[in-house]
C-alpha positions as a Markdown table, in Angstrom:
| # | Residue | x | y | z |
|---|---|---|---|---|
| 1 | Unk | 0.0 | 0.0 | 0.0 |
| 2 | Unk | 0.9 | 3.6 | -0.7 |
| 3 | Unk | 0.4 | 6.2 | 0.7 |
| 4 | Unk | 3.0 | 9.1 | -0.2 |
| 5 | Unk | 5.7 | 8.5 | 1.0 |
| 6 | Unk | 4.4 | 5.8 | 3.3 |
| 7 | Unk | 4.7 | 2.4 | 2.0 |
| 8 | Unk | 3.1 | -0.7 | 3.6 |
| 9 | Unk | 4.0 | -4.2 | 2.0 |
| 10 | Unk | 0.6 | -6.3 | 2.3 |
| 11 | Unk | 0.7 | -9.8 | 1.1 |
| 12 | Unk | -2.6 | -10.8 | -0.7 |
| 13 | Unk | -4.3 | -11.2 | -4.2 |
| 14 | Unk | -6.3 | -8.2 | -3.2 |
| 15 | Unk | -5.7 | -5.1 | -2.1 |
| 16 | Unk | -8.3 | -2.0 | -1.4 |
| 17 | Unk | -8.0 | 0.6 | 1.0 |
| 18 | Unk | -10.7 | 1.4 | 2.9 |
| 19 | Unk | -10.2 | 3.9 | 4.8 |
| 20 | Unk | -8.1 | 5.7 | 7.2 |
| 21 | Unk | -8.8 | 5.8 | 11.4 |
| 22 | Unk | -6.6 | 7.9 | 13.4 |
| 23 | Unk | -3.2 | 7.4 | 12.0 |
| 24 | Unk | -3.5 | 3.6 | 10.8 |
| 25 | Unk | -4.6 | 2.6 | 7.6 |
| 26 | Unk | -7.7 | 0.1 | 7.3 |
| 27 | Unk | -7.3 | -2.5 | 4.0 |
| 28 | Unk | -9.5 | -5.0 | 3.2 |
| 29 | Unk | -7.9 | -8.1 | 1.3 |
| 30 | Unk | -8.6 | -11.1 | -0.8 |
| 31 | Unk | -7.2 | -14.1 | -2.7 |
| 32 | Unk | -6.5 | -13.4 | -6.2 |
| 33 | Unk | -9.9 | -13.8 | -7.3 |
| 34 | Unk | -11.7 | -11.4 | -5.3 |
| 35 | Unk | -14.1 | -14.3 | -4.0 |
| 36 | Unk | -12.6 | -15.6 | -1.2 |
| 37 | Unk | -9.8 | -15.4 | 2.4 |
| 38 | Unk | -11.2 | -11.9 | 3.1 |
| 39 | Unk | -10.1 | -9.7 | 5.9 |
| 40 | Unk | -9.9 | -6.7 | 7.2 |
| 41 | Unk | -6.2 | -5.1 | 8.9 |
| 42 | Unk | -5.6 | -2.4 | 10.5 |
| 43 | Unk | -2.1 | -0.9 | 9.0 |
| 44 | Unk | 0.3 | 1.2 | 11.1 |
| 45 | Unk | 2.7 | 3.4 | 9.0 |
| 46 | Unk | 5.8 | 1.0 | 10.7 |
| 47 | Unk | 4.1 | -1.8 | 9.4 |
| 48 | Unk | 2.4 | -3.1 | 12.2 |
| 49 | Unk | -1.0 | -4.3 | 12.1 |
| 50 | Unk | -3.8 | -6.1 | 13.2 |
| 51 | Unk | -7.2 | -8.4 | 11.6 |
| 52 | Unk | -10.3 | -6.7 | 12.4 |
| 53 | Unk | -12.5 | -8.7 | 10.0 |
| 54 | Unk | -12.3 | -12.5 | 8.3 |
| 55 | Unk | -15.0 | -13.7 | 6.5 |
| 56 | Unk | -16.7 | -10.9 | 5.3 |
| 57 | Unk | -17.1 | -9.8 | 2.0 |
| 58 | Unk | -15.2 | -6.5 | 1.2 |
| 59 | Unk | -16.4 | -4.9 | -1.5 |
| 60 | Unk | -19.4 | -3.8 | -0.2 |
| 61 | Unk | -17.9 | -2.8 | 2.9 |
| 62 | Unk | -17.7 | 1.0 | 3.9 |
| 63 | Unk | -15.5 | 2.4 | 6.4 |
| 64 | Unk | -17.3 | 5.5 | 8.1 |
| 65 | Unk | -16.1 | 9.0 | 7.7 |
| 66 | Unk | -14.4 | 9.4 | 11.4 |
| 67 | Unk | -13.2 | 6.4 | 11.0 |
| 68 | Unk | -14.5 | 4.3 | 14.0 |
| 69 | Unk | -16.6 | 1.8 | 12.4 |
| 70 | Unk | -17.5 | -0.6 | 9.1 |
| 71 | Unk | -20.6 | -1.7 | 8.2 |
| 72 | Unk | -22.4 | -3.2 | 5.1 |
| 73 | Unk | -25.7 | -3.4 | 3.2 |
| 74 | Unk | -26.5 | -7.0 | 2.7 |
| 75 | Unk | -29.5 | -7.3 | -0.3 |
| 76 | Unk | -31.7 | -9.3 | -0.6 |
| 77 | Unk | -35.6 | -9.3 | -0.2 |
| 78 | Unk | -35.1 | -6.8 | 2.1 |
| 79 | Unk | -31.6 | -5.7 | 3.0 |
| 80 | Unk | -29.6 | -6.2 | 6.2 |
| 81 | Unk | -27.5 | -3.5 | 7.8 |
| 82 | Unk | -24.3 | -4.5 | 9.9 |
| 83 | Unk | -21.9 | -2.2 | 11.7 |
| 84 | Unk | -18.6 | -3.2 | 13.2 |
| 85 | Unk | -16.0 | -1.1 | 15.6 |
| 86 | Unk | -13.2 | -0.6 | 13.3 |
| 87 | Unk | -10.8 | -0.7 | 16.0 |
| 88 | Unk | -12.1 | -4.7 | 17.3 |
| 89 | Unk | -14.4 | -6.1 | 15.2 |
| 90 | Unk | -16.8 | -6.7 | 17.3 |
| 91 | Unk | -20.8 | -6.2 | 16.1 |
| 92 | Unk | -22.1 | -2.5 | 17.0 |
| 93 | Unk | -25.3 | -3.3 | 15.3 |
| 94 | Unk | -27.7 | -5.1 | 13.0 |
| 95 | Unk | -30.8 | -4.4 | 11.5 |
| 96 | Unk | -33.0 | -5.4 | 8.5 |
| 97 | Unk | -34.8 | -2.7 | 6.6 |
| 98 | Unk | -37.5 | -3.1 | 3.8 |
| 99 | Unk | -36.7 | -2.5 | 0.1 |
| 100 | Unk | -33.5 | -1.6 | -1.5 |
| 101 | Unk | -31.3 | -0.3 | 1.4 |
| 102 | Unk | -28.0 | 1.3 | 0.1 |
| 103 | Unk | -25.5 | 3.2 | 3.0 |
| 104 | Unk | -25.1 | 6.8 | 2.3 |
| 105 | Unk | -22.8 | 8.2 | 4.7 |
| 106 | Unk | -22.3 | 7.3 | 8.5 |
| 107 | Unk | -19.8 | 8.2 | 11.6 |
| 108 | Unk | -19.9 | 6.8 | 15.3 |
| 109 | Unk | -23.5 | 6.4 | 16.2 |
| 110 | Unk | -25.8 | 7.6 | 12.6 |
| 111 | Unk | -26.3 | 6.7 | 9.9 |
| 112 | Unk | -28.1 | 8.0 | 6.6 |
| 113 | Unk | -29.7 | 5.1 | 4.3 |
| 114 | Unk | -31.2 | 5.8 | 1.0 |
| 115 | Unk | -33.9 | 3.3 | 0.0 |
| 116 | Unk | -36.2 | 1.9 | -2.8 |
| 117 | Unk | -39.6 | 0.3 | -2.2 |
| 118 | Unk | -41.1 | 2.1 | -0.7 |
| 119 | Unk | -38.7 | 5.0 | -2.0 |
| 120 | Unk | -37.7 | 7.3 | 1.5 |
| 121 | Unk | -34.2 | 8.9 | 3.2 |
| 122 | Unk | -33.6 | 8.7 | 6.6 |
| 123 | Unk | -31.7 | 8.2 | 10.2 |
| 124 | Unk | -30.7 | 5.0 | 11.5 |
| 125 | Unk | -29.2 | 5.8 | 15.3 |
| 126 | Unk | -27.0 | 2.8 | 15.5 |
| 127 | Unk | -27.1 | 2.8 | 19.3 |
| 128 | Unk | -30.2 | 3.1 | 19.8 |
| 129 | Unk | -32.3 | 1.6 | 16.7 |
| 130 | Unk | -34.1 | 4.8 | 16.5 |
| 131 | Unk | -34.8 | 5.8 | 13.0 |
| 132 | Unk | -36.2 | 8.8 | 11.6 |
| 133 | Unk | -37.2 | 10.3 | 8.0 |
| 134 | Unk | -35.4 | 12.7 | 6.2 |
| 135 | Unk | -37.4 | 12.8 | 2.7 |
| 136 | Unk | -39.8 | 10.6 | 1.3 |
| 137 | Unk | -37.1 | 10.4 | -1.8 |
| 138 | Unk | -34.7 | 7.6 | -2.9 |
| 139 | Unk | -31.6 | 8.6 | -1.4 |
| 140 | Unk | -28.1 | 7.8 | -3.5 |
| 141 | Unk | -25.3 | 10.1 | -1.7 |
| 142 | Unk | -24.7 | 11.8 | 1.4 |
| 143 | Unk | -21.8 | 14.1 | 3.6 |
| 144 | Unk | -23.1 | 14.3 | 7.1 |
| 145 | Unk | -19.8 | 16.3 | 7.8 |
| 146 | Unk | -21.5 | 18.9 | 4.4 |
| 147 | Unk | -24.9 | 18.8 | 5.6 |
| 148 | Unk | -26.0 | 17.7 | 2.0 |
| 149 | Unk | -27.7 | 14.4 | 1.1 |
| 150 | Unk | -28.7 | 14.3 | -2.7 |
| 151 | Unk | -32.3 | 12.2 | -3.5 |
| 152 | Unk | -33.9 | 11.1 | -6.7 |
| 153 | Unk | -37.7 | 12.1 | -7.3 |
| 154 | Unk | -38.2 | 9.0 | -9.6 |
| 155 | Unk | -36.9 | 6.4 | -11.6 |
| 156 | Unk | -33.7 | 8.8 | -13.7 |
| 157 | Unk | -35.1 | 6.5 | -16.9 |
| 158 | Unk | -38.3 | 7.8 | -16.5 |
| 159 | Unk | -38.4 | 11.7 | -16.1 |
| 160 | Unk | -36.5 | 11.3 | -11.8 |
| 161 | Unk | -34.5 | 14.3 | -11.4 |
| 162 | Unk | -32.0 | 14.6 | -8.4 |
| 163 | Unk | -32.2 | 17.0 | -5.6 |
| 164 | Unk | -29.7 | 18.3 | -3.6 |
| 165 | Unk | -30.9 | 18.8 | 0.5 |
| 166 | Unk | -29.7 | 20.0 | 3.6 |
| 167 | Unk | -29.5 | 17.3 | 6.2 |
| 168 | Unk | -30.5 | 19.6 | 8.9 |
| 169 | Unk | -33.4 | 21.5 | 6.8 |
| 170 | Unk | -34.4 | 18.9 | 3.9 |
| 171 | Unk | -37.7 | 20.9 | 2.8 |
| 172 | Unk | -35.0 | 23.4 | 1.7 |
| 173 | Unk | -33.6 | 22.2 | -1.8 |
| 174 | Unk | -30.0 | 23.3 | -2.6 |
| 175 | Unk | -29.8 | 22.4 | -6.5 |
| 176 | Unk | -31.9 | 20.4 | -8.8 |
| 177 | Unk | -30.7 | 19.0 | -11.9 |
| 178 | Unk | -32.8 | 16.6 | -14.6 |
| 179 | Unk | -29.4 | 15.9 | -16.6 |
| 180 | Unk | -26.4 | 15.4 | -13.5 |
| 181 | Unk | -26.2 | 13.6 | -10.5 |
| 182 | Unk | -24.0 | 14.2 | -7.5 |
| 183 | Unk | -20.8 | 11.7 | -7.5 |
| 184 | Unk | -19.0 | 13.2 | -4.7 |
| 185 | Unk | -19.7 | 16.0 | -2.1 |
| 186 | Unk | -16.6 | 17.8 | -0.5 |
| 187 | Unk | -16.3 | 16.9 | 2.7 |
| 188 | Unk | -16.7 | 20.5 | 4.8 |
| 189 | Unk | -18.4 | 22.8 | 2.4 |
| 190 | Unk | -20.7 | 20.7 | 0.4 |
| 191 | Unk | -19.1 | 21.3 | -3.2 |
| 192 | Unk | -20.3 | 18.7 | -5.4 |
| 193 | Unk | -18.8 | 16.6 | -8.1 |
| 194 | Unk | -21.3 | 16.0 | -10.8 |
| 195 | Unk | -21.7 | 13.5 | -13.7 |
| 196 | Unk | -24.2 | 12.8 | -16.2 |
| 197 | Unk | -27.6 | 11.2 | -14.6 |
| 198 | Unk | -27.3 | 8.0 | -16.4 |
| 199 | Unk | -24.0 | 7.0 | -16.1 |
| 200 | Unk | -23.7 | 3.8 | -16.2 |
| 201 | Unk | -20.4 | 2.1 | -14.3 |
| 202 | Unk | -18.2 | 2.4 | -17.8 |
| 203 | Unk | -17.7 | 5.9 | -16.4 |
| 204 | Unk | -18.6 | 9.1 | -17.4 |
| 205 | Unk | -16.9 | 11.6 | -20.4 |
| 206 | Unk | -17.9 | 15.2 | -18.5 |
| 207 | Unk | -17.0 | 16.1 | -14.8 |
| 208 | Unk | -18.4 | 19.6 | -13.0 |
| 209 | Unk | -17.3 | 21.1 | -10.2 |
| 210 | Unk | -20.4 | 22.7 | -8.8 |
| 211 | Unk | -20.1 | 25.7 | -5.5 |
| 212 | Unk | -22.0 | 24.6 | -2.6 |
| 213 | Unk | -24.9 | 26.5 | -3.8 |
| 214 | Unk | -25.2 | 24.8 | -7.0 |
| 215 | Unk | -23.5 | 27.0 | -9.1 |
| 216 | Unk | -20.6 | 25.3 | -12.3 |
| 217 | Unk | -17.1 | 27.2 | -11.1 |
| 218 | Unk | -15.6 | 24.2 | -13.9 |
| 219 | Unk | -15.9 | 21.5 | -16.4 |
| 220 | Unk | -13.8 | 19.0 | -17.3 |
| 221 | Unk | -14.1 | 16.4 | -20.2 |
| 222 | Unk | -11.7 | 13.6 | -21.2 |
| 223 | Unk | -12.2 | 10.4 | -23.4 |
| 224 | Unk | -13.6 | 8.5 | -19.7 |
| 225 | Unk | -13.3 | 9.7 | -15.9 |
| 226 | Unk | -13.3 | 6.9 | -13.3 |
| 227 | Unk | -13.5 | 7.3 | -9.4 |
| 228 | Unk | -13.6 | 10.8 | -8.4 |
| 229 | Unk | -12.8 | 12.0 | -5.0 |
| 230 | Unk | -11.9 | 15.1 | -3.0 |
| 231 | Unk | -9.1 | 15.2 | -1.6 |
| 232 | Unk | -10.2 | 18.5 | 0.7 |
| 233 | Unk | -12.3 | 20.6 | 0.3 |
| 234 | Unk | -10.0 | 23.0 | -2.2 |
| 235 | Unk | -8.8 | 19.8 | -4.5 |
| 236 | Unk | -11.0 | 17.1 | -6.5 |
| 237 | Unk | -8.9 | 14.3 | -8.2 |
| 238 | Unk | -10.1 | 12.7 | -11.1 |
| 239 | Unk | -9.1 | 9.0 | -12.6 |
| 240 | Unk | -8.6 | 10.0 | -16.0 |
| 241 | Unk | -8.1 | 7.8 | -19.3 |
| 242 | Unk | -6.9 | 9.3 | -22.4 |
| 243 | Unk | -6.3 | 7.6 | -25.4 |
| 244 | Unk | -3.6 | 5.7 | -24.6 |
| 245 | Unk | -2.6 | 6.7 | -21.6 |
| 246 | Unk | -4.1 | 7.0 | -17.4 |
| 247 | Unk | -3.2 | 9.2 | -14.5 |
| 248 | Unk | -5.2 | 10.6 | -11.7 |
| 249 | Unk | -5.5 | 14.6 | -12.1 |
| 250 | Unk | -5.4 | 17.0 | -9.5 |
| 251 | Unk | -7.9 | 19.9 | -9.9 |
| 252 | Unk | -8.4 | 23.2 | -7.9 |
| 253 | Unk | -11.5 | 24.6 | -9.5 |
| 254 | Unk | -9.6 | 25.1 | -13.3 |
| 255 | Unk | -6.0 | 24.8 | -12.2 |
| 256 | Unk | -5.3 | 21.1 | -13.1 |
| 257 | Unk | -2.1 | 18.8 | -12.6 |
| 258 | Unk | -1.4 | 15.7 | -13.2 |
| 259 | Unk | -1.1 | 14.0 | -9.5 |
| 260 | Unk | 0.5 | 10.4 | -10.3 |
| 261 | Unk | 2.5 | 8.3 | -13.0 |
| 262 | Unk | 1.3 | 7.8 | -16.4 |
| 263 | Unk | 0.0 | 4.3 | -16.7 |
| 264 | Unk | -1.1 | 2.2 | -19.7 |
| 265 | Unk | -4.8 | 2.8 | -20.3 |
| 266 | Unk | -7.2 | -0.5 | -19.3 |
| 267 | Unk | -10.1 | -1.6 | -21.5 |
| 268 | Unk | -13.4 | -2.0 | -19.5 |
């Protein structure tokens, strides 16, 4: 793993970082296949470190924004929520929830979940069970830290348009767009990174950086973005592909750099 000029040798088929808690690292890791022997470490920059998980899948596991805890959305007639301490591993807390359930954002004891059928947003308290409603909207990303939670008001293939909220206030509607969808929200202000609505998981060709009010301060096109991710609140960095060469790009509203080594260009 690296991270600047820290470099952690981890011995797997798999590795994905997850996250960071305090000042360790936490990686979840697989055989070669990405089906099986997963676990969860904890990663000290002196190489220490320590199995949280084994046994769960990690792909669909999310470390929370302070860091203290993992959980995942388990599908299937209904969908199961789990939540782990990050630090130990043991079970924090389990629930099942009707419909669709995905995990929008999360720290130490709440949690926002976005949910189809019936469509609604809301508040899972972890330590308590309580829940509470945020919208009657399908939910699809979240930034407690922002105050910002972005919903859907329909199916996006059939005339849905998505709505940026505040978390706090949610009657009070940020942005609304019919053509873009919110990828990424900065994690103080609320900036958003936007994408066309219907994406699909090829990627996307056009990249905005919207203010927290709504309004474009850039746009950025290249032959396919990938994953997208602030980096602070002043610096979004982009997984770009050109056409024969990838690097991730730094960008500071206009000013863009490239921010790693070139690297051959992967066909989907």
């Amino acid at each position: 793993m690296v991270d600047g000029e820290t470099r952690i040798p981890v011995r797997a088929g798999v590795v994905r970082l997850l996250g960071t808690s305090g000042r360790q690292y936490v990686v979840g890791t697989s055989d070669r296949s990405g089906s099986e022997h997963f676990r969860v470490l904890r990663l000290a920059a002196d190489g220490s470190r320590r199995v949280v998980l084994q046994g769960v899948p990690i792909w669909d596991l999310r470390l929370s924004g302070d860091g203290t805890q993992l959980a995942r959305a388990r599908q299937d007639l209904n969908t199961r929520v789990l939540v782990w301490d990050s630090r130990t591993g043991a079970r924090e807390a389990r629930r099942e929830f009707r419909g669709s359930v995905s995990i929008l954002d999360f720290d130490r004891s709440r949690m926002v979940l976005g949910a189809w059928g019936p469509d609604r947003t809301f508040w899972w308290n972890t330590a308590t069970g309580a829940t509470r409603r945020i919208v009657g909207q399908a939910g699809y990303a979240a930034q407690i830290s922002a105050d910002r939670v972005a919903t859907l008001t329909g199916d996006p293939y059939d005339g849905g348009c998505s709505v940026v909220r505040s978390l706090r206030h949610p009657a009070d509607a940020v942005w609304r767009s019919c053509g873009q969808r919110v990828e990424q929200f900065s994690p103080l202000t609320g900036r958003m990174a936007t994408i066309p609505l219907l994406t699909d998981g090829l990627g996307s060709r056009d990249v905005w950086w919207h203010a927290a009010g709504g309004r474009v301060l850039a746009h950025y096109t290249a032959r396919l973005f990938g994953v997208l991710r602030w980096e602070s609140d002043r610096a979004l960095l982009l997984d770009t592909d050109g056409a024969r060469k990838a690097a991730t790009v730094r960008c500071v509203v206009r000013d863009c750099e490239r921010a790693s080594a070139l690297r051959p260009v992967q066909t989907p």
